[in-house]
N, CA, C and O atoms as a GROMACS GRO file, in nm:
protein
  356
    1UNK      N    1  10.552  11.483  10.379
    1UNK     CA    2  10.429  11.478  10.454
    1UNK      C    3  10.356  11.348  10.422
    1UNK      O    4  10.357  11.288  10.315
    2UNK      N    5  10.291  11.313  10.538
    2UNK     CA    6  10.201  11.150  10.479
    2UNK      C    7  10.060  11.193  10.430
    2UNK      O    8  10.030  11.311  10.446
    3UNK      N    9   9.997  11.133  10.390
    3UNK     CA   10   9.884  11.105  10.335
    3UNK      C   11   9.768  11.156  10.437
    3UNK      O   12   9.675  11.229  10.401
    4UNK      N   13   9.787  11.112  10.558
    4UNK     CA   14   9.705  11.156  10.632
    4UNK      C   15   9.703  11.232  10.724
    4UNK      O   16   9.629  11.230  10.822
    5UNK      N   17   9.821  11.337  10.685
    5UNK     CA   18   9.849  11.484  10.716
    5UNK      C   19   9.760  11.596  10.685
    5UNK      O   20   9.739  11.685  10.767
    6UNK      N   21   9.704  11.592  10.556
    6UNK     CA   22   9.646  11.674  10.510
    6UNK      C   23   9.704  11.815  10.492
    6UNK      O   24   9.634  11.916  10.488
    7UNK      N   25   9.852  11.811  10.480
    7UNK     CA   26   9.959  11.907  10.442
    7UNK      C   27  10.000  11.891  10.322
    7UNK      O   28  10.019  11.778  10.276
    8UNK      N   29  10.022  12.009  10.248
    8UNK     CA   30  10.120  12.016  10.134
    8UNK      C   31  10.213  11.917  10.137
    8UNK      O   32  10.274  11.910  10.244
    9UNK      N   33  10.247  11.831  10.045
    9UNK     CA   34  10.425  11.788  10.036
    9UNK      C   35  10.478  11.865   9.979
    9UNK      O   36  10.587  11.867  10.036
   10UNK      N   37  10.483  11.940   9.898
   10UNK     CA   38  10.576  12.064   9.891
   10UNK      C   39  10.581  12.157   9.966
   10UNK      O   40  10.690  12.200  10.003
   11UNK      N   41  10.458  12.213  10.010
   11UNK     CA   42  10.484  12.347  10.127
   11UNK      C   43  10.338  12.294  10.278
   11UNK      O   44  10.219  12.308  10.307
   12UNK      N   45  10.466  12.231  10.324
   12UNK     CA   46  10.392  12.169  10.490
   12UNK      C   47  10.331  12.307  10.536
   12UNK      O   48  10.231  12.318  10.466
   13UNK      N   49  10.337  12.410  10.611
   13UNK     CA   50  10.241  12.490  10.586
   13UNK      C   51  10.133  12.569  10.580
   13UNK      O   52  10.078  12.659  10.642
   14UNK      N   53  10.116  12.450  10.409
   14UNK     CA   54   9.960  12.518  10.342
   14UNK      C   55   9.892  12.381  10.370
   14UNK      O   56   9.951  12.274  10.367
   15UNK      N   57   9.765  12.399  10.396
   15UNK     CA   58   9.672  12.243  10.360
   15UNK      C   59   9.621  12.240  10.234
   15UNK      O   60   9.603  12.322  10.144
   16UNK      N   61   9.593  12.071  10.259
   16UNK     CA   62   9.612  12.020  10.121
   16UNK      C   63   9.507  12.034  10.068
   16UNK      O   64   9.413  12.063  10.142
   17UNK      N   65   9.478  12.017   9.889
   17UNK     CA   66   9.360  12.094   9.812
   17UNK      C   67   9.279  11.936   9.788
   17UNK      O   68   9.163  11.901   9.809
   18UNK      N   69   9.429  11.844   9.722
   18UNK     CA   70   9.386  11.703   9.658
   18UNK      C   71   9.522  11.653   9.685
   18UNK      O   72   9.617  11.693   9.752
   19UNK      N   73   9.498  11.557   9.613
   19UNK     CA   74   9.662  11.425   9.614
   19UNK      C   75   9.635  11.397   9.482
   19UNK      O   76   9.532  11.356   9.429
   20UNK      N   77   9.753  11.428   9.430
   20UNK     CA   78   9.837  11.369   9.312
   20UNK      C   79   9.814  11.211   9.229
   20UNK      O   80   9.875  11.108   9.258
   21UNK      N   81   9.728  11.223   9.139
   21UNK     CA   82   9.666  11.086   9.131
   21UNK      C   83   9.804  10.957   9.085
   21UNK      O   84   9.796  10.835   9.098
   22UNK      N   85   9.918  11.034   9.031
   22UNK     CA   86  10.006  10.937   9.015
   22UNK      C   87  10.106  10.930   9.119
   22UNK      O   88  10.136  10.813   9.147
   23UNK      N   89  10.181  11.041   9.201
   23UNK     CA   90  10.229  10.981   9.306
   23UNK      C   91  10.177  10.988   9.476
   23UNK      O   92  10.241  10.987   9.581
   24UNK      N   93  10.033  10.993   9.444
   24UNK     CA   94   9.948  10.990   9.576
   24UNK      C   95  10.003  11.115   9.707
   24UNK      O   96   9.982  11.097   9.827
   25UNK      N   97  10.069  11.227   9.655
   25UNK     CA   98  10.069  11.330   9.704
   25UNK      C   99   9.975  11.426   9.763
   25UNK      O  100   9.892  11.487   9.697
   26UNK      N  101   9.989  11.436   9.867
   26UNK     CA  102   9.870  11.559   9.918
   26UNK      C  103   9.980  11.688   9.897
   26UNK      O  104  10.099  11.710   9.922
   27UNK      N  105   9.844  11.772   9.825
   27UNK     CA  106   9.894  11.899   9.735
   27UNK      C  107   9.771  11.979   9.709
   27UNK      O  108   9.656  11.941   9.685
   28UNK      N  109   9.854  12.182   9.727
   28UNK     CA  110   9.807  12.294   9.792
   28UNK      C  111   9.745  12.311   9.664
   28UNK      O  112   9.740  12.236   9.567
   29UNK      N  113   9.693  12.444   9.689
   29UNK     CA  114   9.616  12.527   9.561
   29UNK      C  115   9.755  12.517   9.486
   29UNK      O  116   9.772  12.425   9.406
   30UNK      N  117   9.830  12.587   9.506
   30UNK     CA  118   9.943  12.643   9.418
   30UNK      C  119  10.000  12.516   9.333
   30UNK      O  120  10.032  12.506   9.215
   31UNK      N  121   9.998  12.417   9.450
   31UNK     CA  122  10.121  12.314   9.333
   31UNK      C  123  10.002  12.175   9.265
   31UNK      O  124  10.049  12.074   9.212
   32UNK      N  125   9.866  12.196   9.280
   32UNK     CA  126   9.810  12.116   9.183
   32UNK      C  127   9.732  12.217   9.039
   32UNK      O  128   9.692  12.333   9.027
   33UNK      N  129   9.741  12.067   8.929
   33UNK     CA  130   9.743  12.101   8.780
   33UNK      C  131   9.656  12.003   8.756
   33UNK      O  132   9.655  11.882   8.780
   34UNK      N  133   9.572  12.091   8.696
   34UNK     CA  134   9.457  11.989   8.626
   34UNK      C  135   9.511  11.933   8.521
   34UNK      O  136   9.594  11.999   8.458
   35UNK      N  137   9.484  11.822   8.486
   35UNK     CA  138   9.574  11.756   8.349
   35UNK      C  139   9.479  11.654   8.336
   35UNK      O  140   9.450  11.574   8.425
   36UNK      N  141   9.430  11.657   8.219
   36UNK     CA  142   9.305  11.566   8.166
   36UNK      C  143   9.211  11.529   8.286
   36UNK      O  144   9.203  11.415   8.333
   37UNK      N  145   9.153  11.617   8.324
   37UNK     CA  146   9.039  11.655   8.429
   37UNK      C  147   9.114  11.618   8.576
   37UNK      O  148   9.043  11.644   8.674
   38UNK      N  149   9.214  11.576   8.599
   38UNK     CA  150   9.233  11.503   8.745
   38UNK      C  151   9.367  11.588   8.754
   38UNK      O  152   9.431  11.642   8.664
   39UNK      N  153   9.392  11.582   8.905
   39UNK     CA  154   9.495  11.649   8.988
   39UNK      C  155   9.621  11.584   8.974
   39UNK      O  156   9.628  11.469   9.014
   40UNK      N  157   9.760  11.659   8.903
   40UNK     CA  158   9.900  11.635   8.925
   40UNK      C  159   9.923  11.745   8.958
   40UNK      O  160   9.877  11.857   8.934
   41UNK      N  161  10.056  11.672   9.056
   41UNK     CA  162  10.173  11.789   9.078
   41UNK      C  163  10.262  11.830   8.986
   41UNK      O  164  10.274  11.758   8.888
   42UNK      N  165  10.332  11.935   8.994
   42UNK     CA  166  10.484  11.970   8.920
   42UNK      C  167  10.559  11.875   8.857
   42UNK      O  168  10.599  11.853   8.743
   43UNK      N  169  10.567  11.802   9.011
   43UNK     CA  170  10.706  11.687   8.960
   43UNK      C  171  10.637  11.592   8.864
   43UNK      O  172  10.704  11.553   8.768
   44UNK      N  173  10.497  11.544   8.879
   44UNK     CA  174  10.460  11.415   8.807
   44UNK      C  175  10.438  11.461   8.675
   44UNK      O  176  10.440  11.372   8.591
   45UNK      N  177  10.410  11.617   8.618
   45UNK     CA  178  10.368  11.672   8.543
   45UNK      C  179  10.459  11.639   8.427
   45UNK      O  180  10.446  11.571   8.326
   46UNK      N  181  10.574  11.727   8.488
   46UNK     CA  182  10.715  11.735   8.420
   46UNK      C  183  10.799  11.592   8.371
   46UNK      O  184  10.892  11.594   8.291
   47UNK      N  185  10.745  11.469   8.436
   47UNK     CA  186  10.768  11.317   8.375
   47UNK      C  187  10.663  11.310   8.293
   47UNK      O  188  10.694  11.249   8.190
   48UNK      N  189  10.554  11.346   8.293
   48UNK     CA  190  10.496  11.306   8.155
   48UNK      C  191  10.515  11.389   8.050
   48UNK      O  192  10.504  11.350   7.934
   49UNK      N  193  10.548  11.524   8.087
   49UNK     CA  194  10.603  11.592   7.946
   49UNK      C  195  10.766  11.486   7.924
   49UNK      O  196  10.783  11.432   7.815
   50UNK      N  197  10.822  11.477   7.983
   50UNK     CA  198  10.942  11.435   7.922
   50UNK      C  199  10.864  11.302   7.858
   50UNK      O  200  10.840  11.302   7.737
   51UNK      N  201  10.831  11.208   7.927
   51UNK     CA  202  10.789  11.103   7.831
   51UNK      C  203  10.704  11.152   7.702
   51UNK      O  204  10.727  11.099   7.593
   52UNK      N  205  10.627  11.231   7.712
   52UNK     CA  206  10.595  11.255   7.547
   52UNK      C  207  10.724  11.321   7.456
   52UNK      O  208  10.732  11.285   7.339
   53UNK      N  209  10.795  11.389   7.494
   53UNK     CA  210  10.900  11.441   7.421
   53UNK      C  211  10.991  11.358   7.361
   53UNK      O  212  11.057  11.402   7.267
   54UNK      N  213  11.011  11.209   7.412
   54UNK     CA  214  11.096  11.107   7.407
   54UNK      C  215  10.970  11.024   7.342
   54UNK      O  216  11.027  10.964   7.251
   55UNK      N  217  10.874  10.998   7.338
   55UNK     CA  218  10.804  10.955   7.262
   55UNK      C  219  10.807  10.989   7.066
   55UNK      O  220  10.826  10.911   6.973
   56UNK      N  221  10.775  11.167   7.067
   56UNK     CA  222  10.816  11.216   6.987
   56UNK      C  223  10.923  11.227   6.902
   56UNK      O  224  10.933  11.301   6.804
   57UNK      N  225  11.004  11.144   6.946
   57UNK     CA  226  11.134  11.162   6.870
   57UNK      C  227  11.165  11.057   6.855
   57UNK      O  228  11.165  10.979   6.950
   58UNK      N  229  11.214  11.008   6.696
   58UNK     CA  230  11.215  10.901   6.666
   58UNK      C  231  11.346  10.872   6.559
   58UNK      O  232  11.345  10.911   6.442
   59UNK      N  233  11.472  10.787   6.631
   59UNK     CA  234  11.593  10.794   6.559
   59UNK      C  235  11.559  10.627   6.530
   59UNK      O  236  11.640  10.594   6.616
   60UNK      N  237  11.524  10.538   6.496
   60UNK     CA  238  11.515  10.404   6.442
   60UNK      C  239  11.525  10.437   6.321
   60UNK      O  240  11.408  10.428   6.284
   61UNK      N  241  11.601  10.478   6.208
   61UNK     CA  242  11.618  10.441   6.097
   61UNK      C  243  11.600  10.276   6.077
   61UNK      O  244  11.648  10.240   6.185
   62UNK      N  245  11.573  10.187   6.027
   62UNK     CA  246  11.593  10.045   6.024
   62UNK      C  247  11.587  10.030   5.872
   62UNK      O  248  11.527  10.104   5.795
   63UNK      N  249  11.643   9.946   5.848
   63UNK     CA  250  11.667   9.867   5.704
   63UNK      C  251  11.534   9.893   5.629
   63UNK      O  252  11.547   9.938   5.515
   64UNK      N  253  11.376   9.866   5.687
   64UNK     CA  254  11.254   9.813   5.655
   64UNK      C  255  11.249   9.992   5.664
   64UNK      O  256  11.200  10.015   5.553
   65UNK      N  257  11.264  10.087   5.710
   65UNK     CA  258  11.199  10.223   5.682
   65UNK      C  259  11.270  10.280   5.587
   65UNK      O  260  11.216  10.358   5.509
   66UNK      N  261  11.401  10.251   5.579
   66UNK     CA  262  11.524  10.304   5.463
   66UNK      C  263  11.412  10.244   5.300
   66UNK      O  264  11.324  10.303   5.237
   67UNK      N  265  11.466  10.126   5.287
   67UNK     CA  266  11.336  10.072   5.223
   67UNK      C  267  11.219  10.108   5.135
   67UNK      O  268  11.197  10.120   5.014
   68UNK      N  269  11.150  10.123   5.252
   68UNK     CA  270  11.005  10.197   5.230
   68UNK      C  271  11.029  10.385   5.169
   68UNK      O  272  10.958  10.455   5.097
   69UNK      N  273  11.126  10.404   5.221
   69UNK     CA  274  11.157  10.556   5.147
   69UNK      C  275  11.162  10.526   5.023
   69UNK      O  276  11.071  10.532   4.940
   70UNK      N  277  11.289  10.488   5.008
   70UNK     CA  278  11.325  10.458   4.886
   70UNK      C  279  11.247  10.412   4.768
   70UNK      O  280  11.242  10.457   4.653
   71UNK      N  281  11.179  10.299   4.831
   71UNK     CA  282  11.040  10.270   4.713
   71UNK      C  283  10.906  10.421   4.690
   71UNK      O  284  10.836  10.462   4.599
   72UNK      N  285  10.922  10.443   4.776
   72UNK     CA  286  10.807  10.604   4.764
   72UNK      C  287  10.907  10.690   4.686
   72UNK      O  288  10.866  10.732   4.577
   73UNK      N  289  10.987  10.712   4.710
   73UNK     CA  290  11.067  10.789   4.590
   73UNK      C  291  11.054  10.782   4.440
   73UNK      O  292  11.029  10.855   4.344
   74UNK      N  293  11.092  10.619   4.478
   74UNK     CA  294  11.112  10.560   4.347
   74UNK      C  295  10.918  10.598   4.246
   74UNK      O  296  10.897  10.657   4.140
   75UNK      N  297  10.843  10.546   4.322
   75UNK     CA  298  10.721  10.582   4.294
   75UNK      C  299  10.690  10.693   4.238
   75UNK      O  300  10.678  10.696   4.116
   76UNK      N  301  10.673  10.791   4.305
   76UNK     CA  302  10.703  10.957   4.292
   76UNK      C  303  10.785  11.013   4.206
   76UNK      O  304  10.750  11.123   4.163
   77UNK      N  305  10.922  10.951   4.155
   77UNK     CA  306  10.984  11.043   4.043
   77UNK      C  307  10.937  10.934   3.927
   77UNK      O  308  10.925  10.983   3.815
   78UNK      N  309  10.917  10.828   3.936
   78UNK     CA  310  10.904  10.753   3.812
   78UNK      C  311  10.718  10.812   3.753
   78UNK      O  312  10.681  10.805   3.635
   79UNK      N  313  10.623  10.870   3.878
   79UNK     CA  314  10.485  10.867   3.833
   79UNK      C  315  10.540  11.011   3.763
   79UNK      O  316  10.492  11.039   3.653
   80UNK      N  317  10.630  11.094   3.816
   80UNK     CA  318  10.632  11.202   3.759
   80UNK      C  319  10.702  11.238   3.604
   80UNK      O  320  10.681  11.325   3.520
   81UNK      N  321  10.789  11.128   3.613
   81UNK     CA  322  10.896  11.078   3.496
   81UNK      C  323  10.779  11.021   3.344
   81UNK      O  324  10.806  11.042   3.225
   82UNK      N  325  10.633  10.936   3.405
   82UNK     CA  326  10.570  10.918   3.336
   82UNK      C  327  10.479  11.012   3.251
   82UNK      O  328  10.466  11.018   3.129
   83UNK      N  329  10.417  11.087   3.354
   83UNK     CA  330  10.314  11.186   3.321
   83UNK      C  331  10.384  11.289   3.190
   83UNK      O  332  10.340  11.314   3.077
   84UNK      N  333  10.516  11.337   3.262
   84UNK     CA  334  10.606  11.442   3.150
   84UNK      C  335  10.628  11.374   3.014
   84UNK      O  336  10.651  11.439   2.913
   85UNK      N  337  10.622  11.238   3.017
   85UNK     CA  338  10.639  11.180   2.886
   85UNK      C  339  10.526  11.157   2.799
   85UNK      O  340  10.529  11.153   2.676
   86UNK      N  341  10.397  11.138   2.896
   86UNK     CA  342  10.297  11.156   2.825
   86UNK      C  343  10.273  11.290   2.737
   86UNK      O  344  10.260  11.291   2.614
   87UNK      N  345  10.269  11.422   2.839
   87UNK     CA  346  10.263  11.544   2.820
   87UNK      C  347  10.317  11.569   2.689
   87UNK      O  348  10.267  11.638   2.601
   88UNK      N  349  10.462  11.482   2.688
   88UNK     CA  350  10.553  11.521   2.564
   88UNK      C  351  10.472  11.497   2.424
   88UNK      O  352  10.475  11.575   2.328
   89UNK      N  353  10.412  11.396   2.428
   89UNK     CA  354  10.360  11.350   2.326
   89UNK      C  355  10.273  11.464   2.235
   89UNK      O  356  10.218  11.430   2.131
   0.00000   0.00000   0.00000
Protein backbone atom coordinates (compact mmCIF):
# COMPACT_ATOMS: atom_id res chain seq x y z
CA UNK A 1 0.00 0.00 0.00
CA UNK A 2 1.42 3.69 -0.58
CA UNK A 3 1.61 6.26 1.81
CA UNK A 4 -1.20 8.00 0.65
CA UNK A 5 -3.57 5.20 0.81
CA UNK A 6 -4.29 5.43 4.17
CA UNK A 7 -4.49 1.47 4.25
CA UNK A 8 -2.80 -1.01 6.31
CA UNK A 9 0.41 -2.45 4.57
CA UNK A 10 -0.14 -5.46 6.19
CA UNK A 11 -3.92 -5.81 6.12
CA UNK A 12 -5.23 -3.40 3.01
CA UNK A 13 -8.60 -3.72 4.45
CA UNK A 14 -8.19 -2.04 7.76
CA UNK A 15 -7.29 1.83 7.76
CA UNK A 16 -4.41 3.09 8.85
CA UNK A 17 -3.82 4.16 12.71
CA UNK A 18 0.00 5.78 11.98
CA UNK A 19 3.14 4.96 9.76
CA UNK A 20 6.00 3.26 10.96
CA UNK A 21 8.58 5.86 11.87
CA UNK A 22 11.47 3.67 10.45
CA UNK A 23 10.06 2.16 7.39
CA UNK A 24 7.39 4.92 6.73
CA UNK A 25 4.58 2.32 6.71
CA UNK A 26 0.96 3.10 7.07
CA UNK A 27 -0.22 0.71 9.87
CA UNK A 28 -3.65 -0.62 11.63
CA UNK A 29 -4.48 -0.76 15.34
CA UNK A 30 -3.33 -4.35 15.38
CA UNK A 31 0.11 -4.17 13.70
CA UNK A 32 1.43 -0.84 15.42
CA UNK A 33 3.85 -0.97 18.72
CA UNK A 34 4.67 1.69 20.74
CA UNK A 35 8.44 1.47 21.22
CA UNK A 36 10.06 4.36 23.04
CA UNK A 37 6.91 6.54 22.71
CA UNK A 38 6.64 6.39 18.72
CA UNK A 39 4.94 3.91 16.29
CA UNK A 40 6.75 0.56 14.78
CA UNK A 41 5.59 -2.22 13.01
CA UNK A 42 6.31 -6.04 13.54
CA UNK A 43 8.79 -6.24 10.92
CA UNK A 44 10.88 -3.04 12.02
CA UNK A 45 10.41 -4.19 15.61
CA UNK A 46 11.86 -7.60 15.16
CA UNK A 47 15.28 -5.85 13.37
CA UNK A 48 15.84 -3.98 16.28
CA UNK A 49 15.48 -6.81 18.63
CA UNK A 50 17.85 -8.77 16.50
CA UNK A 51 20.27 -5.89 16.42
CA UNK A 52 20.34 -5.67 20.17
CA UNK A 53 20.81 -9.41 20.51
CA UNK A 54 23.90 -9.22 18.18
CA UNK A 55 24.93 -6.28 19.98
CA UNK A 56 24.85 -8.33 23.18
CA UNK A 57 27.00 -10.85 22.31
CA UNK A 58 30.39 -10.48 22.29
CA UNK A 59 33.05 -13.19 20.82
CA UNK A 60 36.29 -10.64 20.32
CA UNK A 61 38.53 -12.35 22.61
CA UNK A 62 41.70 -10.13 21.49
CA UNK A 63 45.21 -10.37 22.75
CA UNK A 64 44.55 -6.79 24.85
CA UNK A 65 41.31 -8.53 26.75
CA UNK A 66 43.15 -12.04 27.23
CA UNK A 67 45.70 -9.70 28.89
CA UNK A 68 43.68 -7.66 30.97
CA UNK A 69 42.16 -11.01 32.49
CA UNK A 70 45.04 -12.35 33.22
CA UNK A 71 46.52 -9.32 35.05
CA UNK A 72 43.08 -9.13 37.27
CA UNK A 73 43.71 -12.61 38.18
CA UNK A 74 47.00 -12.19 38.77
CA UNK A 75 45.90 -9.22 41.13
CA UNK A 76 43.20 -11.10 42.92
CA UNK A 77 45.07 -14.34 43.85
CA UNK A 78 48.31 -12.56 44.67
CA UNK A 79 46.00 -9.71 47.02
CA UNK A 80 44.57 -12.88 48.38
CA UNK A 81 47.96 -14.85 48.56
CA UNK A 82 49.04 -11.62 50.60
CA UNK A 83 46.39 -11.02 53.14
CA UNK A 84 46.61 -15.13 54.20
CA UNK A 85 50.22 -14.48 54.86
CA UNK A 86 49.66 -11.66 56.84
CA UNK A 87 46.84 -13.50 58.78
CA UNK A 88 49.55 -16.24 59.23
CA UNK A 89 51.62 -14.19 61.17
Amino acid sequence: MSLGSGRCHYHPDRSGLGICVECRNVICVECTTQFEGINRCATCLGRRLQQARQALTRDDWSFGNLFLAAVCLLAVFGGLYGLAALLAD
